[in-house]
C-alpha positions as CSV (number, residue, x, y, z in Angstrom):
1,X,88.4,113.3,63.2
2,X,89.6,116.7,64.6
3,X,87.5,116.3,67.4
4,X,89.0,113.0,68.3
5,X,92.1,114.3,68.3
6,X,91.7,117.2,70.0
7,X,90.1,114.8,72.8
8,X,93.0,112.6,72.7
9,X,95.4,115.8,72.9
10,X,93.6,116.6,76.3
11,X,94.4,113.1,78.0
12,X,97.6,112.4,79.4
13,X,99.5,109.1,77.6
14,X,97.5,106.2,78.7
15,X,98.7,102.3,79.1
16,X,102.2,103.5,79.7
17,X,103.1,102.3,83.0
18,X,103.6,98.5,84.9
19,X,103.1,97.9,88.0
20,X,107.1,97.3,88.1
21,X,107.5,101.0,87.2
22,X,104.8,102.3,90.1
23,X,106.1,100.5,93.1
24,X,109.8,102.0,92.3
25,X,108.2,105.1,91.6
26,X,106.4,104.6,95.4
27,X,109.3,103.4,96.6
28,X,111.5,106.2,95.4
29,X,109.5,109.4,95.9
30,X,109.6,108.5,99.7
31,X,112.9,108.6,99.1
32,X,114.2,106.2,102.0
33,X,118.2,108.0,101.9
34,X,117.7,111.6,101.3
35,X,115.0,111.4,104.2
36,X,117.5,109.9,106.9
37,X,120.3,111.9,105.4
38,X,117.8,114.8,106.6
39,X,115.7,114.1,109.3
40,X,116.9,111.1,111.4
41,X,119.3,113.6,113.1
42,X,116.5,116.1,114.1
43,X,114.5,113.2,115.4
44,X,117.0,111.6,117.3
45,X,117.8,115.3,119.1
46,X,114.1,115.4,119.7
47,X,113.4,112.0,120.8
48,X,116.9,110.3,121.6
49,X,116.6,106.7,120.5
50,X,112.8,106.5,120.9
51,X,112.7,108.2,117.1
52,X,112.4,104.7,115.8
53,X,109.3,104.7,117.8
54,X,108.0,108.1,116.7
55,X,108.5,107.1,113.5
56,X,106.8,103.9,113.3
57,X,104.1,105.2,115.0
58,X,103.5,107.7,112.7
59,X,103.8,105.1,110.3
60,X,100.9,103.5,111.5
61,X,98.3,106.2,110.0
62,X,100.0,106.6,107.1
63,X,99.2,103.0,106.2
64,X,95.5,103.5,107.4
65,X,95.8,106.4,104.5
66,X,97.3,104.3,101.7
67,X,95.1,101.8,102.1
68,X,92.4,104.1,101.7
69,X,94.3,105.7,98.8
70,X,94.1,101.9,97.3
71,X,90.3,101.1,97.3
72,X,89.4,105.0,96.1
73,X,91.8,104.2,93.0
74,X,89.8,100.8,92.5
75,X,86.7,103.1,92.5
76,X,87.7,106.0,90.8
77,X,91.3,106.1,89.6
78,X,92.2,109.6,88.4
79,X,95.2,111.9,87.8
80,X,93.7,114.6,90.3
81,X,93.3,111.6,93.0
82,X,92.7,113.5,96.7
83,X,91.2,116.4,94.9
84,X,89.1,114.5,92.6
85,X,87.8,112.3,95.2
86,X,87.4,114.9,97.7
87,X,85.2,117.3,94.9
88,X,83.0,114.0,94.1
89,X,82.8,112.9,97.8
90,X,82.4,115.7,99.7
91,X,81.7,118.4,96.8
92,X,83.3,120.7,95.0
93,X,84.4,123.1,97.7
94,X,85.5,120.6,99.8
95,X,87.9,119.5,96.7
96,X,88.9,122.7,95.8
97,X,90.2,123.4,99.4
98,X,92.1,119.9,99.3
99,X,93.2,120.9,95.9
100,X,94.8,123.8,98.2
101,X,96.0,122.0,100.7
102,X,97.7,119.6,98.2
103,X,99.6,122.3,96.5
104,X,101.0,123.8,99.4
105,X,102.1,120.2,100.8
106,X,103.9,119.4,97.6
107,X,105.1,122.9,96.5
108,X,106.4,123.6,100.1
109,X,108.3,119.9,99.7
110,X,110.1,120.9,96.7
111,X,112.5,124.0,98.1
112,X,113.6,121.8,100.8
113,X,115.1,119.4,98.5
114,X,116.7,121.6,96.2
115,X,119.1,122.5,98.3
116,X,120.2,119.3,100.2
117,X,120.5,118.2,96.8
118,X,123.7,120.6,95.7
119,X,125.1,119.9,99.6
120,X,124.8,116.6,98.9
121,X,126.7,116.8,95.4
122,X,129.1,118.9,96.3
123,X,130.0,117.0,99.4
124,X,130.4,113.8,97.2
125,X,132.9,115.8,94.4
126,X,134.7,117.0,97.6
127,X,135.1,113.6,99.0
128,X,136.4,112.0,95.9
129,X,138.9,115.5,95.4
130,X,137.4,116.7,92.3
131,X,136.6,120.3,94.1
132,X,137.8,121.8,97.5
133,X,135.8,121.7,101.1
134,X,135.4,125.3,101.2
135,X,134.1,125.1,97.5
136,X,131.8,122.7,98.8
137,X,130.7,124.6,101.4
138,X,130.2,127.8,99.4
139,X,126.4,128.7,99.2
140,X,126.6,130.4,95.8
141,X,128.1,127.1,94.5
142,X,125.4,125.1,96.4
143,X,122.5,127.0,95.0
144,X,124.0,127.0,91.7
145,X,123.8,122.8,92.0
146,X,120.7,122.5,93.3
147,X,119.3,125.0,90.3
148,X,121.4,122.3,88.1
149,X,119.3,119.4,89.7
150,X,116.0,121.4,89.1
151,X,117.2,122.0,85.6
152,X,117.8,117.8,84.9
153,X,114.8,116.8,86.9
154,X,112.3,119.4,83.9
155,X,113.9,116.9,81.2
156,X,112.6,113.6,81.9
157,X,109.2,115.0,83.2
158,X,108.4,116.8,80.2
159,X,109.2,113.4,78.2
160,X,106.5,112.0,80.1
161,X,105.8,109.1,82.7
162,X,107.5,105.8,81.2
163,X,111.2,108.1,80.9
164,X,110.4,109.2,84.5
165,X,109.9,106.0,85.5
166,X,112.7,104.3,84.0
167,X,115.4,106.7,85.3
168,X,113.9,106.2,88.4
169,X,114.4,102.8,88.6
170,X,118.2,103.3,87.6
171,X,118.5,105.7,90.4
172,X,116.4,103.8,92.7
173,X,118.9,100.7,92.2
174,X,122.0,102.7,93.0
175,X,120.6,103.7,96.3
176,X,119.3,100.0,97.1
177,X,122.7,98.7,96.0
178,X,124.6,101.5,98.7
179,X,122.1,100.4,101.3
180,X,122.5,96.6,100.6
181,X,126.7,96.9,101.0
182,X,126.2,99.0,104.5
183,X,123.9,96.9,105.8
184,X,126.0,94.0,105.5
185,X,128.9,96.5,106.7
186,X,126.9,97.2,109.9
187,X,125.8,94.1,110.4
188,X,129.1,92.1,109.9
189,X,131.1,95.0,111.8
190,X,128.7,95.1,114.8
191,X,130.6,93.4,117.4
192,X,133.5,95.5,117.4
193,X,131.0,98.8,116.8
194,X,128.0,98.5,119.5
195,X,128.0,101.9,120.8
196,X,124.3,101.9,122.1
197,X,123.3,98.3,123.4
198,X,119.8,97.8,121.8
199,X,117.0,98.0,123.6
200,X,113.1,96.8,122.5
201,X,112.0,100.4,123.8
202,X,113.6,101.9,120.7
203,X,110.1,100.4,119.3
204,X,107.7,101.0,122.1
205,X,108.6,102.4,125.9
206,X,105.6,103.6,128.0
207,X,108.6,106.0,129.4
208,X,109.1,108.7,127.0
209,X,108.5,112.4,127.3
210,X,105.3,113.1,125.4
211,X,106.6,116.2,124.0
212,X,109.6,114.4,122.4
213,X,107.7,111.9,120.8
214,X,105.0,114.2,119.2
215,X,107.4,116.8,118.1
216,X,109.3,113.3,116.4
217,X,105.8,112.4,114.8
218,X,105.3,115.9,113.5
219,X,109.1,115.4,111.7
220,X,108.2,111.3,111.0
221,X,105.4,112.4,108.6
222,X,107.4,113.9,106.1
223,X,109.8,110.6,105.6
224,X,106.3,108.5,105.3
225,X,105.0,110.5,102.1
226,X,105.7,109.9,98.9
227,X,104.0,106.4,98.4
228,X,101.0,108.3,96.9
229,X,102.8,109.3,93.4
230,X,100.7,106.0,92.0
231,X,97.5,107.3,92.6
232,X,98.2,110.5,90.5
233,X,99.4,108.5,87.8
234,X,96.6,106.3,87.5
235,X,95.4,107.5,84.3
236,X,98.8,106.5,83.3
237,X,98.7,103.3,84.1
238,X,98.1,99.7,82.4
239,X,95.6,98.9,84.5
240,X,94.2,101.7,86.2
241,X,91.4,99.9,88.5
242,X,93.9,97.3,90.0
243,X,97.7,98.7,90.1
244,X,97.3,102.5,91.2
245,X,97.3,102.5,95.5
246,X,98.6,98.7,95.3
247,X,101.9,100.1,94.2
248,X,101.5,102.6,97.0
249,X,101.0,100.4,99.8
250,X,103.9,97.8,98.7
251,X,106.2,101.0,98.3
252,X,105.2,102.7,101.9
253,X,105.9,98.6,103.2
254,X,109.2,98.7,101.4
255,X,110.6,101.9,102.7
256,X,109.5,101.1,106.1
257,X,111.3,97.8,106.4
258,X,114.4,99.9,105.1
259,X,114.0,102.0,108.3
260,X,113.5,99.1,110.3
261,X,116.8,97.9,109.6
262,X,118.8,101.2,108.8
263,X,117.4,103.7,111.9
264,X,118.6,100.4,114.6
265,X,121.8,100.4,112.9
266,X,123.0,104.1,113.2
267,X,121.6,103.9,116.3
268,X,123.5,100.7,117.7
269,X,126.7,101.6,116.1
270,X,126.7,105.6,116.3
271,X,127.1,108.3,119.2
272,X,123.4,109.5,119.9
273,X,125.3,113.3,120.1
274,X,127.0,112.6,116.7
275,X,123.5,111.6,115.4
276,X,121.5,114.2,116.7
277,X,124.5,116.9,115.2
278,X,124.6,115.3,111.7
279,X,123.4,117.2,109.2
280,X,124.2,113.8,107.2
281,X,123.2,111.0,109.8
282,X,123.5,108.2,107.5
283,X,127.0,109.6,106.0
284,X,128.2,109.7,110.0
285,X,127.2,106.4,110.6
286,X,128.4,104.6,107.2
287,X,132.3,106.7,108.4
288,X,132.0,105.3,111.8
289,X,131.0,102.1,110.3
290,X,133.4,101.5,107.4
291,X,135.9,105.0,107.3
292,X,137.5,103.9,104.0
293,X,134.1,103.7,102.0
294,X,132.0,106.4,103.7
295,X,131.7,108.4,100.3
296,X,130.0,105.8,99.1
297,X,126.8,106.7,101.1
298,X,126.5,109.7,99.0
299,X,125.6,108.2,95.8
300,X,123.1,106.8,97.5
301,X,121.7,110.3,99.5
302,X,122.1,112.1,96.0
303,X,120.4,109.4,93.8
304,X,117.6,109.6,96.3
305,X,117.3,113.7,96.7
306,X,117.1,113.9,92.6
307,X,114.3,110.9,92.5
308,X,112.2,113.0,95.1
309,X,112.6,116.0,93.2
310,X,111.3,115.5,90.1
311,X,108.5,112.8,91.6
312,X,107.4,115.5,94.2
313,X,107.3,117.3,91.4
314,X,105.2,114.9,88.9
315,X,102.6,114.4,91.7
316,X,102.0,118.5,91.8
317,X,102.1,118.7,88.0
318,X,99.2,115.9,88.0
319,X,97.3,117.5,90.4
320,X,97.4,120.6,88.8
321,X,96.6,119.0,85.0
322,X,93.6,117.2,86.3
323,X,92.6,120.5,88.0
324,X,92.7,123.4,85.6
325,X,91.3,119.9,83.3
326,X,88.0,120.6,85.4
327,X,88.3,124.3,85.7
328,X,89.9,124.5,89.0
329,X,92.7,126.9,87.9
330,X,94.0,128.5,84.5
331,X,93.3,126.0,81.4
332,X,97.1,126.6,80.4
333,X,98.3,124.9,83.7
334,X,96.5,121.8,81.8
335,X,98.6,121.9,78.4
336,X,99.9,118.8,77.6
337,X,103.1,118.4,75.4
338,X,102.3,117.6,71.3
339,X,104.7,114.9,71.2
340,X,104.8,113.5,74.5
341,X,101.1,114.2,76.0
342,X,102.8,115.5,79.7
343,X,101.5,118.7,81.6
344,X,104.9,120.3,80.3
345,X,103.5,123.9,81.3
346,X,103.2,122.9,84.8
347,X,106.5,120.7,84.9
348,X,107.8,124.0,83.7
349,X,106.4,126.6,86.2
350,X,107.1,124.2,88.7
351,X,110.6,124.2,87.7
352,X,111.0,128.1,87.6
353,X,109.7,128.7,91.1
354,X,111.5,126.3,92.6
355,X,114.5,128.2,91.0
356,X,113.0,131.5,92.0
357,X,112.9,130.5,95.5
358,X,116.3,129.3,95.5
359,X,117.6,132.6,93.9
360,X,115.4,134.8,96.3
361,X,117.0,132.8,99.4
362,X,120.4,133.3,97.8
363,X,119.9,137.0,97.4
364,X,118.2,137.7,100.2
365,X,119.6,135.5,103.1
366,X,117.0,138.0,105.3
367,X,114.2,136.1,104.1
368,X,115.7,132.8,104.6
369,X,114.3,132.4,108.0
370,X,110.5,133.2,106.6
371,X,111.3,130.5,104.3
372,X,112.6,128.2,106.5
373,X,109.1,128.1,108.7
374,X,107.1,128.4,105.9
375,X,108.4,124.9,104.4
376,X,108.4,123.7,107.6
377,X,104.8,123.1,107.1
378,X,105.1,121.0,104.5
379,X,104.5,118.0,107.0
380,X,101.8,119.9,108.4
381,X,99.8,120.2,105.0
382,X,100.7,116.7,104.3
383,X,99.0,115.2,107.3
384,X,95.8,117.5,106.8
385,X,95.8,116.4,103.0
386,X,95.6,112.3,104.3
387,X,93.4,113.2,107.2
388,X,91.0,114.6,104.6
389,X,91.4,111.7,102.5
390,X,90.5,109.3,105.3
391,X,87.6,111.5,105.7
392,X,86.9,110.8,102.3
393,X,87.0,107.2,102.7
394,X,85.1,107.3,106.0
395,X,82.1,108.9,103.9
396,X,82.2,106.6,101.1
397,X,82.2,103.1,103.0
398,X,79.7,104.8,105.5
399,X,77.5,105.6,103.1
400,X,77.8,106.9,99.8
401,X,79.2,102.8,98.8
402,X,76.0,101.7,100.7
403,X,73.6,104.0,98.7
404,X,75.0,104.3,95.3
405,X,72.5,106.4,92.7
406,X,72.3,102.7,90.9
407,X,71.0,101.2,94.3
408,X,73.6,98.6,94.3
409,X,76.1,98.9,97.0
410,X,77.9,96.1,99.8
411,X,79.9,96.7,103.0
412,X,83.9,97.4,103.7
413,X,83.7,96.9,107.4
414,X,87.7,96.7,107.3
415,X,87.8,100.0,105.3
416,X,84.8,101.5,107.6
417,X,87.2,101.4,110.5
418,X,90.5,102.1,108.7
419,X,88.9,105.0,107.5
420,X,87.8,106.6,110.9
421,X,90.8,105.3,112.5
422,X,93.3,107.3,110.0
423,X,91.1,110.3,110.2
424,X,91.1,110.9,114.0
425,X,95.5,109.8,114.2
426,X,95.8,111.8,111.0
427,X,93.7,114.9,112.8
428,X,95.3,114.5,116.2
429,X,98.7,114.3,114.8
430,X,97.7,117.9,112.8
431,X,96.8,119.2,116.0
432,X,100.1,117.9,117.8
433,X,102.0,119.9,114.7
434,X,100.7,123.1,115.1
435,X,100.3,122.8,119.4
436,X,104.7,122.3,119.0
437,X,105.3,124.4,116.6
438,X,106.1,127.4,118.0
439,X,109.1,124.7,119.6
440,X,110.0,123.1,116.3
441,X,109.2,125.4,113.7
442,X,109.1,128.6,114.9
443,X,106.7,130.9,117.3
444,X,105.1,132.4,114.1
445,X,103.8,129.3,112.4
446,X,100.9,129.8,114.0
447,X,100.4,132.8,112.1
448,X,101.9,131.5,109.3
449,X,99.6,128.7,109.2
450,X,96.5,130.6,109.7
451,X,97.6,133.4,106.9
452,X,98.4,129.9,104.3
453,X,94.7,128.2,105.3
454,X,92.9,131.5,104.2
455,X,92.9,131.4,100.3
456,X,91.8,128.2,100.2
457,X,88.6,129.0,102.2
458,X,88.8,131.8,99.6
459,X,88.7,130.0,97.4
460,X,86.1,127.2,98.2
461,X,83.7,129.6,99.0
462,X,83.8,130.8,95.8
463,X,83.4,127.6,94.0
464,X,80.2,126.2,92.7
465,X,79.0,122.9,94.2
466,X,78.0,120.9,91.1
467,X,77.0,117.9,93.5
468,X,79.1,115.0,95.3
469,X,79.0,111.6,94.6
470,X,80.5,110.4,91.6
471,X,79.2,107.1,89.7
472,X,81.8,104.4,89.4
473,X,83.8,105.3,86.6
């Protein structure tokens, strides 16, 4: 009887989650506001109206990569997901480098929110007068939010993945709501607000500097992750084999019909200059657009920031469960909750870096810059984590599927060339990334990049290769 219950204490709280709760969750950890609040304008600047088309070719990829997330889930859904399948599919080094690569693309994602997300509230008490403009803009007071946001995102982590989930979905139907009303506001206001006639090369012009549209891709990929979070909650989930990457793929297609409406838009009815200047884009449209409700935009920008914070911040804490679970790193990081059965000591550390950070910027403005290019990479990391899992894909439908240990295997010519096709975009847009760099992030990411790669061959060398292809669970 112990022994079962120890068991049970090791396994996260199964048969929790509907496929209703993982497509918001999809939906939300892209986080379709908070990432046109903070990239559209650096895209437009790079690519002028043409963004639309960086981004949706970018998007292109991605769904290559989700649907690959979606068929390794059918065949072996698991909280680690990219590093599991990697460590079974390619071996055990091979998974503990992804297992790297992972944590520096999520870890490095978290920072970047925290502090849009105290701009973001403090611009919204400022518009409806509850504090002044310069308190707004005061940096102590905007760290001091964003620590406040990290603080409220531990709490519903910690109680586990149907609480997540459900104040999800209450945040995820404020921002929806704010982006139904301005899209009728656009569209109904349009004829007396056409700044920018439209023109079918905002989706595809064979007249576009190259540069501009591969420094856009580089900054496209991190506005098209976040549909993963299903896959690391698959041991979660009601029905592991069939809702896990489904949820995904109907989340990525979700956000990126959102864009497809919203990026035209702010383009038609907004200065290009005021666009490519906004450290808000979607707030400077929604004033040009309807003056008198502008503020209301912000609900919808800060709903959206705090759902990507604490769902970056569930798909690191699964990851890092389902590793030290295996042995990959420190048992402790694998401590689930009495009560609740979460990874609450990795929710927690989580938590207290991201705070560290925040303070250590604050302090230390110096080292603000270093931080700055550092995150910057988070897309980077990103892209080499899905390339990698179309790798993993390629060498499963290829052959490992074909030649099973059973002996009992069939073809996925679809998923054959999806997989191939993902890898090489996913590996050429990795090698656009760190080619502009220097341009977009800075000269030493280079360096940078190089000096962040090196523990995890560290660290792969060191581990033991226990074998690679895992039977179907």
């Amino acid at each position: 009887m112990a022994e079962e219950i120890e068991k049970e204490m090791r396994q996260l709280k199964s048969n929790v989650l509907h496929i209703f709760d993982l497509i918001p969750m999809s939906l939300s950890s892209i986080a379709p506001a908070f990432s046109i609040a903070a990239a559209y304008g650096v895209l437009v600047s790079l690519a002028g109206p043409q963004a639309i088309m960086s981004t949706f070719i970018t998007a292109l990829p991605i769904i290559f990569a989700a649907l690959v997330f979606r068929q390794l889930n059918i065949h072996h859904p698991h909280a680690g997901a990219s590093y599991y399948w990697t460590s079974k599919i390619l071996g055990n080094r091979a998974g503990s480098f992804q297992g790297w690569i992972l944590s520096l693309a999520y870890f490095f994602s978290i920072p970047p929110i925290v502090v849009p997300a105290g701009e973001y509230t403090l611009q919204f008490l400022s518009a409806i007068g509850l504090i002044s403009l310069s308190a707004a803009s005061n940096t102590v007071f905007v760290s001091l939010a964003g620590i406040c946001w990290v603080l409220i995102a531990i709490v519903p982590l910690v109680l586990g993945a149907k609480p997540t989930a459900r104040i999800t979905e209450l945040f995820l139907l404020a921002e929806l709501a704010v982006f139904a009303l301005f899209f009728w506001l656009g569209l109904s206001h349009m004829q007396g607000h056409v700044v920018n006639a439209f023109s079918p090369s905002w989706f595809f012009s064979a007249h576009l500097s190259l540069s501009g549209l591969a420094m856009g891709m580089v900054i496209a990929i991190t506005i098209l992750d976040g549909w993963e979070i299903d896959s690391y909650s698959s041991e979660e989930s009601k029905n592991p084999r069939a809702w896990p990457g489904l949820g995904g793929v109907v989340g990525l297609l979700a956000v990126l019909a959102i864009y497809a409406v919203a990026m035209p838009l702010m383009t038609i009815e907004t200065p290009l200059s005021a666009l490519s200047q906004s450290a808000n884009p979607l707030a400077t449209w929604a004033y040009y657009v309807a003056p008198q409700y502008g503020w209301i935009v912000d609900i919808a920008v800060i709903a959206s920031t705090a759902s990507s914070l604490w769902l970056t911040s569930f798909i690191l804490s699964r990851a890092w469960y389902a590793m030290a679970r295996d042995g990959q790193m420190p048992k402790v990081m694998g401590r689930l909750h009495k009560k609740f059965r979460s990874p609450f000591i990795s929710i927690v550390i989580i938590g207290t870096l991201s705070i560290a950070i925040n303070l250590w910027m604050l302090l230390f403005p110096t080292v603000k810059s270093f931080f700055t290019l550092v995150l910057g990479a988070a897309g980077v990391f990103l892209a080499i984590e899905f390339c990698i899992d179309c790798i993993n894909g390629a060498v499963f439908f290829w052959i490992l599927h074909m030649h099973p240990p059973n002996g009992i295997g069939h073809v996925h010519w679809i998923y054959r060339i999806i997989s191939l096709a993902g890898a090489i975009s996913l590996a050429s847009i990795t090698a656009i990334s760190i080619y502009y760099s220097p341009a977009l992030i800075g000269a030493e990411f280079p360096y940078v990049f190089a000096a962040l790669l090196l523990p995890g061959v560290f660290i792969a060398l060191r581990t033991k290769d226990k074998g690679h292809y895992a039977p179907r669970i």
